[in-house]
C-alpha positions in Angstrom: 33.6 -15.3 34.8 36.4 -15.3 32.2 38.1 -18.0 30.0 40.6 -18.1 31.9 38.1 -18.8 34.8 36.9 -21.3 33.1 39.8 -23.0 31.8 41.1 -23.3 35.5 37.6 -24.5 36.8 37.6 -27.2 34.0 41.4 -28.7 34.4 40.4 -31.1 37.2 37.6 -32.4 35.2 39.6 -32.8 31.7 42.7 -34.3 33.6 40.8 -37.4 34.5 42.6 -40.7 32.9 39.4 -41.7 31.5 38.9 -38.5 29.2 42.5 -39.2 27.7 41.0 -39.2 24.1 40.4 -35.7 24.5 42.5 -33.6 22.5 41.1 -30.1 22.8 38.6 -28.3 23.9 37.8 -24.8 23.3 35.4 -22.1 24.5 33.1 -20.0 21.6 30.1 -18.1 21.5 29.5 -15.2 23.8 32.6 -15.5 25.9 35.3 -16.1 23.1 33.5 -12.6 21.5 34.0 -11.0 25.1 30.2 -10.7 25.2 28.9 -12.7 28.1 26.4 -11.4 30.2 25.4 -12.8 33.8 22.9 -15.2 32.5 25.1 -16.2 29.6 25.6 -20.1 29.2 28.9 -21.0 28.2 29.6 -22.5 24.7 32.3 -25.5 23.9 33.7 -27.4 21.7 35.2 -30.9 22.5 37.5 -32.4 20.1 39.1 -35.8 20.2 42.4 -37.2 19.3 43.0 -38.9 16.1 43.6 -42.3 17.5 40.5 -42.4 19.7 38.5 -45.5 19.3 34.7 -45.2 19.2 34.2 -47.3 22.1 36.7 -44.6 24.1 34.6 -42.0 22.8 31.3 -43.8 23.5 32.8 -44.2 27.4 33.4 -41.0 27.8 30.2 -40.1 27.0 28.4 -36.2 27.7 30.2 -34.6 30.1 28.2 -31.6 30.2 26.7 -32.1 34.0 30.4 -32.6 35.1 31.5 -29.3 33.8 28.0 -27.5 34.3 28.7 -28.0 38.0 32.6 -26.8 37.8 31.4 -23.4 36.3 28.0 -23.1 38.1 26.5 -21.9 35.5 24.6 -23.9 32.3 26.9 -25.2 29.2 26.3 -26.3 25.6 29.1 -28.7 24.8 29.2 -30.2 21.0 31.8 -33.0 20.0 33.9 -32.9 17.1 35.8 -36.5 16.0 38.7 -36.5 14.1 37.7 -36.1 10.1 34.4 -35.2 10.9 32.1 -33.4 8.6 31.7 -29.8 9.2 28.8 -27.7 10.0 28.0 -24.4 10.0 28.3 -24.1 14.3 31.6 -26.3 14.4 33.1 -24.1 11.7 32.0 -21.3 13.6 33.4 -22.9 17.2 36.9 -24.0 15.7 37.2 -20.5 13.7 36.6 -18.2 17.1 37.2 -20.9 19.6 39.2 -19.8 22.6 41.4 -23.0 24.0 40.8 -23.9 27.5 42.4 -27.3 27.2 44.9 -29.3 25.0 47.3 -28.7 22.1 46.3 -25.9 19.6 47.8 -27.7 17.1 44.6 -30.2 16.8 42.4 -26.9 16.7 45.1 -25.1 13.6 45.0 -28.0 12.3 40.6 -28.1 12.0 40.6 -24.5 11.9 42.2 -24.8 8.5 39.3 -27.1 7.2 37.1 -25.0 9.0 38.1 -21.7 7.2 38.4 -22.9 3.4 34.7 -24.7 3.5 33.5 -20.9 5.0 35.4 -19.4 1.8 33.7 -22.0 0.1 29.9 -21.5 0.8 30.8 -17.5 1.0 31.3 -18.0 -2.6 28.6 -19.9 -3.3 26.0 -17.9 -1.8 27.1 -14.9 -3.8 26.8 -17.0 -6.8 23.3 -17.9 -6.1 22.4 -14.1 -4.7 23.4 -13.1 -8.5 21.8 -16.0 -10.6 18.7 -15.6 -8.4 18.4 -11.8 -8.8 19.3 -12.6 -12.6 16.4 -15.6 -12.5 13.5 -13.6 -10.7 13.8 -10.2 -13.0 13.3 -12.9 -15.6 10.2 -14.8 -13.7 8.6 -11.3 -13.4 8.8 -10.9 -17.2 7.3 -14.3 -18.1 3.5 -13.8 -17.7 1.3 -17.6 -18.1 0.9 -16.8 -21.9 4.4 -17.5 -22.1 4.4 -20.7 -21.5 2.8 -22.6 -24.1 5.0 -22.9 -27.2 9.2 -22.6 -27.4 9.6 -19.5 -25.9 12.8 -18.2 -25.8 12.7 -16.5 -22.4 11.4 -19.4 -20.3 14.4 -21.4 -22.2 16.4 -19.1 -20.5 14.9 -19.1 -17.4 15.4 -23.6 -17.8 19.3 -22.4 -18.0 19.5 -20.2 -15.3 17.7 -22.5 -12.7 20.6 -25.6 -13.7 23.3 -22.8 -13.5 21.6 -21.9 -9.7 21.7 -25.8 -8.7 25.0 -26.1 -9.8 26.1 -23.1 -7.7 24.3 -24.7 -4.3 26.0 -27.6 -5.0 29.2 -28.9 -4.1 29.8 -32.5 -3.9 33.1 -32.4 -2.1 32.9 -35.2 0.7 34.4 -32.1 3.2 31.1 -30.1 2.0 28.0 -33.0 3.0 27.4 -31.4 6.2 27.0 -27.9 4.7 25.1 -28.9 1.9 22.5 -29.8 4.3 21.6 -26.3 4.9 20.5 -25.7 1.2 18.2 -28.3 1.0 15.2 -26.3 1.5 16.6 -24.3 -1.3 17.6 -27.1 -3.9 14.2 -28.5 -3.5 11.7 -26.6 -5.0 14.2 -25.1 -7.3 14.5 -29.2 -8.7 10.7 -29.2 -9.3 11.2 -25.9 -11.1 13.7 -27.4 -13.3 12.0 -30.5 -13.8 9.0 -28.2 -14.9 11.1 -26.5 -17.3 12.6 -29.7 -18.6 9.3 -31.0 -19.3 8.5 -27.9 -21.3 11.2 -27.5 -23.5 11.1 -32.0 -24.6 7.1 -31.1 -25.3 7.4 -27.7 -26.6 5.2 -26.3 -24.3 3.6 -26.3 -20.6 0.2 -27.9 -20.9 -3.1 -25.7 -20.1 -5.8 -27.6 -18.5 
């Protein structure tokens, strides 16, 4: 089965008055790399117009067993509303997303979005690969002796974690959804600064 395949197979469906609010939808995963196997399911990505209300959007509802039938074969179908905050699997669909349906200009125009919060985290991450390679030669030197009394290393180590936050972080409304993935991350590394906080107000970490 190719796009085109699919495309054809889901006009009928996507031509119905009822799915008007539909602006695009596109194909990614396997089949937009040209990687499909016999088994593989097929990935979209259904995107709505600006003006569609929520209760046209809430009619419409999951159309996945409509199209599952068209193509024979099983589908994972995510839904993108106009403005909405982007993940790491929407950027992904919009960026190598194949249209089978609709105007590309609703797509270039996400796809845009899409691209500079990529560049974004890309940057990030290579901030916080550095700081965190700077931070954990640092941790290795800092034996538990250390820290009892103003030492200037774990003061340094209290700088370095704020610097790592600051590079997870990115409080950009466009960035919420993303920011999501480094909360595992930001987590611990808070109780770590809190730690450090604590030591440097009291002079000190506290032995029991």
């Amino acid at each position: 089965m190719s796009i085109s395949d699919i495309a054809r197979r889901c006009s009928t469906i996507m031509s119905k008055p009822e799915l008007s609010p539909v602006a695009w939808v596109g194909v990614f995963g396997s089949f937009a790399r040209d990687q499909q196997r016999a088994e593989s399911d097929v990935d979209l990505l259904v995107g709505y117009r600006k003006e569609a209300t929520s209760d046209e959007i809430y009619f419409i509802g999951d159309i996945s067993e409509q199209i599952r039938d068209a193509l024979g074969r099983e589908v994972d179908v995510l839904y993108m509303w106009d403005g909405q905050k982007l993940d790491l699997i929407r950027c992904q669909a919009l960026l190598i997303g194949k249209t089978i349906y609709g105007s590309e200009t609703w797509m270039l125009d996400n796809q845009f979005r899409a691209a500079a919060l990529i560049q974004d985290t890309h940057r990030r991450l290579r901030t916080a690969l550095h700081l965190g390679t700077s931070l954990r030669n640092k941790l290795a030197d800092l034996s538990e002796e250390r820290f009892t009394g103003n030492d200037p290393l774990l003061n340094e180590v209290a700088s370095d974690l704020g610097e790592l936050l600051s590079a997870f972080g990115n409080e950009l409304e466009e960035a919420k959804a993303m920011n999501a993935y480094f909360s595992p991350i930001i987590e611990p590394l808070l109780e770590v600064q809190q730690l450090a906080a604590r030591h440097k107000r009291g002079g000190g970490v506290r032995k029991d």
